[in-house]
N, CA and C of each residue as an Amber inpcrd file, in Angstrom:
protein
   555
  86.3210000 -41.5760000  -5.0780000  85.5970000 -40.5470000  -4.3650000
  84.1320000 -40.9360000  -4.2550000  83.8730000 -40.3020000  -2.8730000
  82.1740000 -40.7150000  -3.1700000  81.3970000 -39.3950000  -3.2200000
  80.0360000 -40.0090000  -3.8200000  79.2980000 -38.7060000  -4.6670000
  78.3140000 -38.8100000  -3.5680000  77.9330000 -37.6490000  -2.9310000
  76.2670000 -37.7940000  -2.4620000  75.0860000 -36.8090000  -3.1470000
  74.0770000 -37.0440000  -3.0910000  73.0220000 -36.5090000  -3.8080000
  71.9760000 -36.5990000  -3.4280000  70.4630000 -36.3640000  -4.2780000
  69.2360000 -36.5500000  -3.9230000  68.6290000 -36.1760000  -4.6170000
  67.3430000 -37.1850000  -5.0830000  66.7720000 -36.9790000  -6.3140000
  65.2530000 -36.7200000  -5.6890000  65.0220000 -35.8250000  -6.3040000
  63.5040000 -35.5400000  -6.3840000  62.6570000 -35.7340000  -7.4580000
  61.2480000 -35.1990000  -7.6560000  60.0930000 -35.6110000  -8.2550000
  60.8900000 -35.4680000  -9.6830000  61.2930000 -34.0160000  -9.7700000
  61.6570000 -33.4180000 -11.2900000  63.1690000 -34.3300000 -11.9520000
  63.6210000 -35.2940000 -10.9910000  64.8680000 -35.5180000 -12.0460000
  64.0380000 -36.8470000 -11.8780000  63.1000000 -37.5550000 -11.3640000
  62.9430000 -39.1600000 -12.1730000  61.8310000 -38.1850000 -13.3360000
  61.5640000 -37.3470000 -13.1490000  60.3390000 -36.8660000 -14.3430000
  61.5560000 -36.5490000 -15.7400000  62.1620000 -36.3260000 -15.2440000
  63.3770000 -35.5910000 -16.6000000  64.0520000 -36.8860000 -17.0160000
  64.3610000 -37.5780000 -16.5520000  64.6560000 -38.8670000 -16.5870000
  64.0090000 -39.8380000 -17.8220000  62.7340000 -39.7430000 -17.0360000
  61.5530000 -40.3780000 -18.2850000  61.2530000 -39.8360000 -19.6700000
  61.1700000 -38.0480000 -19.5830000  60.7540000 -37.6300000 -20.1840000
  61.8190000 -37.8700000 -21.5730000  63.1070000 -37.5710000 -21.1000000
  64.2370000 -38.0580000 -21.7850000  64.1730000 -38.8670000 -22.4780000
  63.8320000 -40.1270000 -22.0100000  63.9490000 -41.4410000 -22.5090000
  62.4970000 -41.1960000 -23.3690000  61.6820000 -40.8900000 -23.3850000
  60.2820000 -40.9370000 -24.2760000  60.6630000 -40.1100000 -25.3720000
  61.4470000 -39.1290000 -25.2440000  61.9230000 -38.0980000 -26.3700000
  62.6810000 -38.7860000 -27.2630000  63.5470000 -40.0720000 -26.9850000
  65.0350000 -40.3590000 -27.7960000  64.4750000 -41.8550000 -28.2140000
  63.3940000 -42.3910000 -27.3190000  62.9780000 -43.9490000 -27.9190000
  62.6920000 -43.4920000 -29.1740000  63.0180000 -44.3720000 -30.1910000
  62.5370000 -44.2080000 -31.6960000  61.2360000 -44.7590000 -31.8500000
  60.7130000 -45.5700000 -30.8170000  58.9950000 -46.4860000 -30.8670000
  58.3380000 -45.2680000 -30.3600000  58.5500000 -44.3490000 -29.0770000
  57.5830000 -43.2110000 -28.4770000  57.4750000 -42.3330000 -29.7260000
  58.8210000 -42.0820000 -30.3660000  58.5480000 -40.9050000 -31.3730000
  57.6410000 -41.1930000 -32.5930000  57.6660000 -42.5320000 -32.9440000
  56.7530000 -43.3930000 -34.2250000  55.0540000 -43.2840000 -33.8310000
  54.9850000 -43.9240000 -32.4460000  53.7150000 -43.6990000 -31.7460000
  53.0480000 -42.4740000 -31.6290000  53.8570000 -41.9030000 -30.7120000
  53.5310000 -40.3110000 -30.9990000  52.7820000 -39.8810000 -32.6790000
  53.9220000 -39.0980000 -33.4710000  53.6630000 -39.1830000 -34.3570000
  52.4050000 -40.2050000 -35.7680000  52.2570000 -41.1290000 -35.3230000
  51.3520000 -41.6340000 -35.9890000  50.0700000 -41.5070000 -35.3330000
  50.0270000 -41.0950000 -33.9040000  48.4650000 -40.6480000 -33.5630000
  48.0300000 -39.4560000 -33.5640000  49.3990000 -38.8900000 -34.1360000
  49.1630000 -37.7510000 -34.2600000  48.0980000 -37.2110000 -36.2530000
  49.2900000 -38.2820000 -36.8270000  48.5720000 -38.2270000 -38.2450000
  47.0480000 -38.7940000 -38.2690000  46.9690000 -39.9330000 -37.1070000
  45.4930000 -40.7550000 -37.2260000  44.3890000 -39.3370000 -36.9420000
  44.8340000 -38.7240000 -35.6350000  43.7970000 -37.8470000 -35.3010000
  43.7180000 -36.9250000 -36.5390000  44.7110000 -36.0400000 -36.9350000
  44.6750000 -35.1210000 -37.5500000  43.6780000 -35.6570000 -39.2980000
  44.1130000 -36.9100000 -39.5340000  43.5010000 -37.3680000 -40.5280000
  41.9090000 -38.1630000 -40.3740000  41.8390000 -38.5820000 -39.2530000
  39.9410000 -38.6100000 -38.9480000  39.3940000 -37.4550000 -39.5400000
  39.7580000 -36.2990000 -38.9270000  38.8040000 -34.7630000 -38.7160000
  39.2340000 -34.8200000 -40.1160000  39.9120000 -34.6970000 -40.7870000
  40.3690000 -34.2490000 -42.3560000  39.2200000 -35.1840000 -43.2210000
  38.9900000 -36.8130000 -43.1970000  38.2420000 -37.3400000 -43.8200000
  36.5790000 -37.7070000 -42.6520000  36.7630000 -37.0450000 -41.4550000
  35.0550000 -36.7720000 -41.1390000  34.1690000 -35.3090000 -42.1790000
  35.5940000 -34.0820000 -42.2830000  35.0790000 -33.0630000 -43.0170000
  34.5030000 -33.3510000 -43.9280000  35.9250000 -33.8890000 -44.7230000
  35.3440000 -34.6550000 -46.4150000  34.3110000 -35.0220000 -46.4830000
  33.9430000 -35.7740000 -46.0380000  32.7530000 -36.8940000 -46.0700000
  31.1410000 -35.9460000 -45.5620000  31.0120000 -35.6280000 -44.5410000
  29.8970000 -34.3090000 -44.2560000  29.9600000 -33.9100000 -45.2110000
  30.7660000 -32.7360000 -45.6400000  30.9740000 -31.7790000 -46.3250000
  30.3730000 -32.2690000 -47.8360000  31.1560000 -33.4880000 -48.1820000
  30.1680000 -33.9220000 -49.9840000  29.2320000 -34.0530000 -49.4240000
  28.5060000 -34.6580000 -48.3090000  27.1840000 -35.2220000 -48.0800000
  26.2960000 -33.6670000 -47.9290000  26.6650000 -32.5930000 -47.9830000
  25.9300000 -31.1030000 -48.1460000  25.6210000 -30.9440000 -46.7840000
  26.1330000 -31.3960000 -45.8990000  26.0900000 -30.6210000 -44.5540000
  27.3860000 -29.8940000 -44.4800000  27.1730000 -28.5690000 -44.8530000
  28.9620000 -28.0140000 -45.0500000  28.6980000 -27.4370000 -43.7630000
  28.1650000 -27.2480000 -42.3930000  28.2930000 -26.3910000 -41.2680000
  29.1330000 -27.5980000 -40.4270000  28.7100000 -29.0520000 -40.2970000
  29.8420000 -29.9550000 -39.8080000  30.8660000 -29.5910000 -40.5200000
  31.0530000 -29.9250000 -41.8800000  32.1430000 -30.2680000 -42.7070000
  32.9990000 -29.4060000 -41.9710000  32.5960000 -27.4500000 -41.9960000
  33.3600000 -27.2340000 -41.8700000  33.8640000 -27.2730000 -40.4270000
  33.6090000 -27.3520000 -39.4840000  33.9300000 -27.6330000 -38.3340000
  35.0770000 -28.8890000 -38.3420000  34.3730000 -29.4720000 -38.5110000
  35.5430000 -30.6050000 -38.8470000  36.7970000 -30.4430000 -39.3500000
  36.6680000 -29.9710000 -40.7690000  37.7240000 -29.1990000 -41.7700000
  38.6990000 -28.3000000 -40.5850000  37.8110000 -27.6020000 -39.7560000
  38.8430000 -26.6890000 -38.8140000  39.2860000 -27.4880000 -37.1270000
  38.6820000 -28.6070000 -36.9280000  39.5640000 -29.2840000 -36.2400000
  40.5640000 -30.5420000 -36.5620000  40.6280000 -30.4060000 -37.6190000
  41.4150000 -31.0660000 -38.6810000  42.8600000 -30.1380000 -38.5150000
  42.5820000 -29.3970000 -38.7360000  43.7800000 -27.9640000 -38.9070000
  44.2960000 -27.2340000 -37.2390000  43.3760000 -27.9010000 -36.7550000
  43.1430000 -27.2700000 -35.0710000  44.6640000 -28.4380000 -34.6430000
  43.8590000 -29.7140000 -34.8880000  44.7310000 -30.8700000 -34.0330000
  45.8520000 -30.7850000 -35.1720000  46.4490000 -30.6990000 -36.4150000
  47.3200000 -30.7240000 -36.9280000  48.3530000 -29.6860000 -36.4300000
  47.8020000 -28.4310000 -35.8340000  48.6980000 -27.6190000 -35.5000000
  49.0910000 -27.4960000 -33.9360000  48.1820000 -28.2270000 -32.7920000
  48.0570000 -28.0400000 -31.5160000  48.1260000 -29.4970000 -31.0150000
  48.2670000 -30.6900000 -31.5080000  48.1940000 -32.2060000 -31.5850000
  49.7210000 -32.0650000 -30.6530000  50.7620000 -31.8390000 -30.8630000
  52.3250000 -32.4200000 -30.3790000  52.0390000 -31.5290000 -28.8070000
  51.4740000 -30.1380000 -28.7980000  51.5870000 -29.5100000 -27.6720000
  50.8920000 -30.5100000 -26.5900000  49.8990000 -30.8980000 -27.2440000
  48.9070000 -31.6660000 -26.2720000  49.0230000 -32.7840000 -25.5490000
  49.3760000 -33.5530000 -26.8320000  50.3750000 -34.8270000 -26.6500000
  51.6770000 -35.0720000 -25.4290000  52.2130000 -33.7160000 -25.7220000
  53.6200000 -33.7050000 -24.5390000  53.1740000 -33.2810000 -23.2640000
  52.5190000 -32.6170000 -23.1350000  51.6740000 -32.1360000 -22.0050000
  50.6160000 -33.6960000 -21.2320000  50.2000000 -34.5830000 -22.4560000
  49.8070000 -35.5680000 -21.5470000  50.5420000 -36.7750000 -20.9620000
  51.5480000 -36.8360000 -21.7320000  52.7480000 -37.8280000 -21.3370000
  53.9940000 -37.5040000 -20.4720000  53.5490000 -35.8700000 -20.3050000
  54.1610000 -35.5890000 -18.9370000  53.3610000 -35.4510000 -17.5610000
  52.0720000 -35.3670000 -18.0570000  50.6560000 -35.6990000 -17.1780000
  50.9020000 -37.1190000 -16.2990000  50.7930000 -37.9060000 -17.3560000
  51.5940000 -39.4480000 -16.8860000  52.4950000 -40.0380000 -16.5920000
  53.7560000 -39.5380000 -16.8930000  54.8720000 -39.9640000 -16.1990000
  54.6600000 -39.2510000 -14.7950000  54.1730000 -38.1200000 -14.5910000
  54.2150000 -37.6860000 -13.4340000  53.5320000 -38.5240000 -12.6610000
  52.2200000 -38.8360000 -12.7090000  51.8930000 -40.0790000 -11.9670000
  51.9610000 -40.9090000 -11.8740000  52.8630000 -41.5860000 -12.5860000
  53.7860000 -42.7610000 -12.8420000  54.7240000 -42.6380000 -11.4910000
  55.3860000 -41.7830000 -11.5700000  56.4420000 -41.2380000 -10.8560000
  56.1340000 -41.1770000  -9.3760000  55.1100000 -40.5380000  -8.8020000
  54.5030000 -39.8690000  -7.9060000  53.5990000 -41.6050000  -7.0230000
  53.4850000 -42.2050000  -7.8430000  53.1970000 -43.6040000  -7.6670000
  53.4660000 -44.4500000  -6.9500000  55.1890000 -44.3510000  -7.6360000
  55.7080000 -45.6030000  -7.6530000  57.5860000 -45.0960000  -6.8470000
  57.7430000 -43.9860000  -7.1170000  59.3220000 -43.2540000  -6.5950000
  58.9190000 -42.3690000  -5.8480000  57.5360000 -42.4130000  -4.9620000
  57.6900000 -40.8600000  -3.8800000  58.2820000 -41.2080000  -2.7220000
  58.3400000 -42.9410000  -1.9130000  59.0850000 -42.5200000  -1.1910000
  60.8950000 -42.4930000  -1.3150000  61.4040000 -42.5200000  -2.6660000
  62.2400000 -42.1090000  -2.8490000  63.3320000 -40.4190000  -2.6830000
  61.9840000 -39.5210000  -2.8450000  62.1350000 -37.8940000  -2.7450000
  62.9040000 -37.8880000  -1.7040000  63.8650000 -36.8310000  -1.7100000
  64.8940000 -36.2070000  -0.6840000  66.0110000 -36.8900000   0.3160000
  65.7940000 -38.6430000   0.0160000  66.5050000 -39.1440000   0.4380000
  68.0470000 -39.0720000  -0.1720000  69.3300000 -39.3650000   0.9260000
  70.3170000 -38.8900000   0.5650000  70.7710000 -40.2320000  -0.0610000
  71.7640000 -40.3540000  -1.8830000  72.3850000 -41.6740000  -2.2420000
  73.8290000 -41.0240000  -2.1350000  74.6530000 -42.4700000  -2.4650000
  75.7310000 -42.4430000  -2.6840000  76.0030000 -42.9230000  -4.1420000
  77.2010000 -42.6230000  -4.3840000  78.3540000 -43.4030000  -5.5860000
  79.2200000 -43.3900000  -5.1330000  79.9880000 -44.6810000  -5.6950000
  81.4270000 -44.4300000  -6.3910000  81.6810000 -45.3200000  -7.1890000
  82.6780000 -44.8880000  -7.8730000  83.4260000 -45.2480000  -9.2860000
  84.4590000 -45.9720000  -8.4410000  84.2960000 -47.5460000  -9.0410000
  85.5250000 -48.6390000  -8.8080000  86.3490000 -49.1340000 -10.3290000
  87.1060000 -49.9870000  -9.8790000  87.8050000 -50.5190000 -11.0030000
  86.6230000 -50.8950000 -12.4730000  86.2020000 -52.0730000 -11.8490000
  84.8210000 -53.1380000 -12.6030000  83.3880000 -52.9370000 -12.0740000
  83.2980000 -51.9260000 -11.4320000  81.5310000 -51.3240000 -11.0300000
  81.7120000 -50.6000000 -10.5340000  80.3960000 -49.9630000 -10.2440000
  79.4950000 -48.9390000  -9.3190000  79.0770000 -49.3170000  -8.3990000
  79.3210000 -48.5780000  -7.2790000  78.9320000 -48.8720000  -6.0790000
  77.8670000 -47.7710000  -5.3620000  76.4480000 -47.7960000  -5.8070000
  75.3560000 -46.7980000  -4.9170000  74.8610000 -47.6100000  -3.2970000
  74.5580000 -46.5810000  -2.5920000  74.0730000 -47.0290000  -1.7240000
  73.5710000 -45.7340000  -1.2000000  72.0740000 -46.1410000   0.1210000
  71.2540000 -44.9390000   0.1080000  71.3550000 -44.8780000   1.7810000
  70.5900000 -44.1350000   2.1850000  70.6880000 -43.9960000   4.2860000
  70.2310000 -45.0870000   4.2080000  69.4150000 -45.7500000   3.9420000
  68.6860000 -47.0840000   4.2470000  69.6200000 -48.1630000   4.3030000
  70.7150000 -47.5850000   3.6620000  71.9050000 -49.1140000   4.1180000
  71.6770000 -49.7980000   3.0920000  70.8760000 -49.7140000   2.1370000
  70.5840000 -50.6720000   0.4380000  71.9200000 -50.4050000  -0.3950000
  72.6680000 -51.1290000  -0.5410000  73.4430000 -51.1370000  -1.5810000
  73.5650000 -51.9680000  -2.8920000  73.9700000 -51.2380000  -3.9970000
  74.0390000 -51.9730000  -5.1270000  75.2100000 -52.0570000  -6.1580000
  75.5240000 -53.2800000  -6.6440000  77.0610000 -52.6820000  -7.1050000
  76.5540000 -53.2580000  -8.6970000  77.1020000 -52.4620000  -9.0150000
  76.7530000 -52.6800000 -10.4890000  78.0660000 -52.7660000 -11.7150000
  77.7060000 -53.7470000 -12.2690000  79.0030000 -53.9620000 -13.2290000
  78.9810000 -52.7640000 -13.9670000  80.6500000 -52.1910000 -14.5000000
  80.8960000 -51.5810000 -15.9040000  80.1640000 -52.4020000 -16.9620000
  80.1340000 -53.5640000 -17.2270000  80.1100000 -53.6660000 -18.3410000
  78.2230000 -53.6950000 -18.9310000  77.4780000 -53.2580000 -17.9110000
  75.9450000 -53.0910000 -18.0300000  75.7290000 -51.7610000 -18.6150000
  76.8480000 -50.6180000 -18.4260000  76.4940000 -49.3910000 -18.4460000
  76.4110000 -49.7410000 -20.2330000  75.2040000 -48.9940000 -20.7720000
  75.1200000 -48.6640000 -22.1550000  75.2600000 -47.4720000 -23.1360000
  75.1570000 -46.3970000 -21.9930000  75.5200000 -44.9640000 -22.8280000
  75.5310000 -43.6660000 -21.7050000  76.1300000 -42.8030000 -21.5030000
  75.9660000 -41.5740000 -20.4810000  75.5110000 -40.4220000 -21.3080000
  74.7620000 -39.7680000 -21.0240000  74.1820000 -38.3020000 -21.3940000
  74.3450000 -37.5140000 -20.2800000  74.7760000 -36.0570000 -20.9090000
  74.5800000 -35.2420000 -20.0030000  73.4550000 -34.0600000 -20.8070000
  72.6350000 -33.8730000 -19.5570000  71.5710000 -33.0010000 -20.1990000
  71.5090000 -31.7630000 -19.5800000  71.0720000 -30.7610000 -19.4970000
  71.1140000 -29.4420000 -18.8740000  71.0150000 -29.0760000 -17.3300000
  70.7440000 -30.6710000 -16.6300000  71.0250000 -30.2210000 -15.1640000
  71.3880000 -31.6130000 -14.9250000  71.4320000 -32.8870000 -15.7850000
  71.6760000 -34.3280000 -15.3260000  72.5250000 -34.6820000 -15.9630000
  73.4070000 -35.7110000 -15.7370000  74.1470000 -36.7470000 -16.3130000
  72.8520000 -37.9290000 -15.9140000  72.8550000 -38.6380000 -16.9010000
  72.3910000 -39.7980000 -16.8820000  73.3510000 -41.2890000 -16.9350000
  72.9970000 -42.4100000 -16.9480000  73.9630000 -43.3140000 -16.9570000
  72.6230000 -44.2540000 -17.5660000  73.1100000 -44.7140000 -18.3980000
  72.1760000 -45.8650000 -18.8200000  72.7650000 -47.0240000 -18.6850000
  71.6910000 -48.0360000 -18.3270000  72.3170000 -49.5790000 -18.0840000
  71.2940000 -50.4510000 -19.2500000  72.2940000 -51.6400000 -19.1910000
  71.4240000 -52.2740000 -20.1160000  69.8000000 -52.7960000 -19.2120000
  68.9410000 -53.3070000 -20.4220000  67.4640000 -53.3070000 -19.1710000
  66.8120000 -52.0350000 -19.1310000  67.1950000 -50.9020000 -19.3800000
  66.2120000 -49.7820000 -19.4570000  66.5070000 -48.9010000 -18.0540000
  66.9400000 -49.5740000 -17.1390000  67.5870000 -48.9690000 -16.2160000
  68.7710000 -47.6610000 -16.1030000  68.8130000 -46.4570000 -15.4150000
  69.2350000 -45.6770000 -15.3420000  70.0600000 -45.1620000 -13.8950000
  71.2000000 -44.5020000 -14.1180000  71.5550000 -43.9010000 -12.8160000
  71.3100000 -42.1630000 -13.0450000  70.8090000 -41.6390000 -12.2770000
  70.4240000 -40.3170000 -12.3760000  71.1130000 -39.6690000 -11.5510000
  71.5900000 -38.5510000 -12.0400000  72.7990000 -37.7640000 -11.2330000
  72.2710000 -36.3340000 -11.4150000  71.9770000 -35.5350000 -10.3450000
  71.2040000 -34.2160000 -10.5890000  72.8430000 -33.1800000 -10.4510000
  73.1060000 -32.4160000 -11.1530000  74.1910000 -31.9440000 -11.0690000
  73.9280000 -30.7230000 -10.1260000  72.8280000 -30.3100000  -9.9290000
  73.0570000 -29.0590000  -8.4570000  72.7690000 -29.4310000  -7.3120000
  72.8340000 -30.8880000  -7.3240000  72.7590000 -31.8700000  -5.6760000
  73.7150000 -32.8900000  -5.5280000  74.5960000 -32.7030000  -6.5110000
  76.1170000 -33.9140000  -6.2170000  76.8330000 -33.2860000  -5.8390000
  77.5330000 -33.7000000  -4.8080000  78.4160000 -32.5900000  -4.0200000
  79.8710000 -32.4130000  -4.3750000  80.7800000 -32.9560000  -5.3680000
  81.5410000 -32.4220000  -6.4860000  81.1250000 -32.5760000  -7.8170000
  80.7470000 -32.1070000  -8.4230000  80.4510000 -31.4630000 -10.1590000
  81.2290000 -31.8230000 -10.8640000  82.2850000 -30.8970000 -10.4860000
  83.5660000 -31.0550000 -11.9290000  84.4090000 -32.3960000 -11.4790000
  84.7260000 -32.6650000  -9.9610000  85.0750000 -33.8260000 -10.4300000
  84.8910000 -35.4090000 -10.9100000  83.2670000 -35.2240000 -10.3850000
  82.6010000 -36.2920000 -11.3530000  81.9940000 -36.3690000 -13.2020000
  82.0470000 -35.1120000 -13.5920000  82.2390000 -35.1440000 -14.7480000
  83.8860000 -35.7370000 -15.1700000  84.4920000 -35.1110000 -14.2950000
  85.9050000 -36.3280000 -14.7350000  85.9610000 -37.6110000 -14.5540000
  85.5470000 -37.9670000 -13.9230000  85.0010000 -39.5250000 -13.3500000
  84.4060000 -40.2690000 -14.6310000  83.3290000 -39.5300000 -14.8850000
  82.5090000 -39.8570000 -16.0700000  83.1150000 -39.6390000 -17.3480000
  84.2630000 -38.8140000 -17.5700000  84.8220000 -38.6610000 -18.4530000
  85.8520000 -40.0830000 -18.8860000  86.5890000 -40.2110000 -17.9770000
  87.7350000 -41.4810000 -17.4890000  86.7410000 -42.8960000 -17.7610000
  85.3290000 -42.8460000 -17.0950000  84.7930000 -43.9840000 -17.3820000
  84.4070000 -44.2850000 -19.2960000  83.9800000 -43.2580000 -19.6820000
  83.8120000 -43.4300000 -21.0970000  84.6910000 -43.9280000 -21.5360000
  85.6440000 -43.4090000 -21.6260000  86.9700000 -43.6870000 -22.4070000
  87.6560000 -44.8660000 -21.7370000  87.3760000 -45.5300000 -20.9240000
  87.7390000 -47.0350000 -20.7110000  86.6920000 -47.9360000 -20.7430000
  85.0640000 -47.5540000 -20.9340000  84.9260000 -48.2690000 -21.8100000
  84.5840000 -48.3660000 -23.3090000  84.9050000 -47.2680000 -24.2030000
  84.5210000 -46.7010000 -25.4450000  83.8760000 -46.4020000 -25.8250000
  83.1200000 -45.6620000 -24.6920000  82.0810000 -44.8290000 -24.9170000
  81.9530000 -43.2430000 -25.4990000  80.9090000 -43.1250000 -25.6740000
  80.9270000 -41.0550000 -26.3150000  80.2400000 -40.5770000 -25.4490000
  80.2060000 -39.9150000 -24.4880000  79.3270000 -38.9380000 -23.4770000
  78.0030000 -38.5000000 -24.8850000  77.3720000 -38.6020000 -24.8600000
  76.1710000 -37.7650000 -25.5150000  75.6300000 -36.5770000 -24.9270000
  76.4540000 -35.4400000 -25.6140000  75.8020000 -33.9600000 -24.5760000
  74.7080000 -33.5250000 -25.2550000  73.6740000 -33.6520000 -24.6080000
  72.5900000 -33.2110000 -25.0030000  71.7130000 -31.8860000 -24.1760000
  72.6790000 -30.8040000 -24.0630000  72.6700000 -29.5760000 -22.8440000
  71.7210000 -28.8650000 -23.0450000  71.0860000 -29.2100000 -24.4110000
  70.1460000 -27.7270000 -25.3100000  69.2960000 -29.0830000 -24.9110000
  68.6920000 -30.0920000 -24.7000000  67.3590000 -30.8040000 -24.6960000
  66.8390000 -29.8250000 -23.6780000  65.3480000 -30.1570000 -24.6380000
  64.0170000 -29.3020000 -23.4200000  62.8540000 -30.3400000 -24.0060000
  61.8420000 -30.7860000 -23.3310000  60.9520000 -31.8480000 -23.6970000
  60.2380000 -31.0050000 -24.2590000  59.6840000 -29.4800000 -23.9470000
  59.1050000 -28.3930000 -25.0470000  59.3870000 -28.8070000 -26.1450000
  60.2850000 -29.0210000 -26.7240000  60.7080000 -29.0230000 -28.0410000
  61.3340000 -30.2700000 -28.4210000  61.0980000 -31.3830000 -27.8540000
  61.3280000 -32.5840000 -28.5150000  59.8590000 -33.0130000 -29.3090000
  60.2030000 -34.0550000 -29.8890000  59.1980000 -34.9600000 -31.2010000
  59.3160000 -35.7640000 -31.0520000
């Protein structure tokens, strides 16, 4: 069967954002600039503060406690700042154009109005997620197939598709339906 679709700004943004949430290096990075900042202001306080200027110290002392508690909001908010213009960059004239799929024996077969086609081996695919409005398809290379599920024009029977493909090649669908980048780390 063939799938048609169309991806816009918000599924290569969900896309990325995804992948920045589940890399174990974004979450290390993240997190450790998060401790660097939070721990400057903690030892700029200190340091004022013995030196008897306690009106820095404490300022400091309270953006110490400021960025320890408001640091991840900020953080996600700027790395969705940037993927967006990442995105907006480099995939706008991608927006609203119509793709294809289909599921063959030994690949994938996309192709877009432009007449570009690409066939892609099974054996590149590295993992499928489905997330609260996408299936994803990961390939090896960092590469992705993005499938917006309220713009593929059968649903349930490409979740069977995707179902049949896992299981020939031993794969686990990873449902990840509750992800929200709000609340990833």
């Amino acid at each position: 069967m063939t799938y048609t679709f169309s991806l816009e700004e918000t599924d290569y943004l969900t896309h990325q954002l995804f992948n920045s949430s589940t890399s174990k290096q974004f979450i290390k990075n993240r997190r450790k600039s998060w401790l660097l900042v939070t721990g400057a202001f903690a030892m700029l306080a200190f340091i004022v503060y013995s030196n008897n200027d306690i009106i820095s110290g404490i300022y400091f002392g309270i953006a110490s406690v400021l960025s320890l508690v408001f640091y991840p909001y900020f953080i996600r908010w700027k790395y969705k700042k940037h993927f967006l213009n990442y995105i907006r960059e480099n995939n706008s004239n991608n927006f609203g154009k119509t793709a294809s799929l289909e599921f063959h024996n030994d690949h994938i077969l996309t192709f877009d109005e432009n007449e570009s086609e690409s066939k892609i081996s099974l054996k590149l695919i590295k993992s499928i997620h489905e997330l609260p409005h996408h299936h994803l398809i990961k390939l090896d290379g960092g590469q992705a197939l993005i499938l917006p599920k309220q713009r593929v024009n059968d649903l349930k029977q490409l979740e069977s598709d995707l179902t049949k493909l896992a299981n020939s090649l031993n794969l686990i669908i990873t449902y990840n339906v509750k992800w929200q980048w709000e609340k990833s780390w």
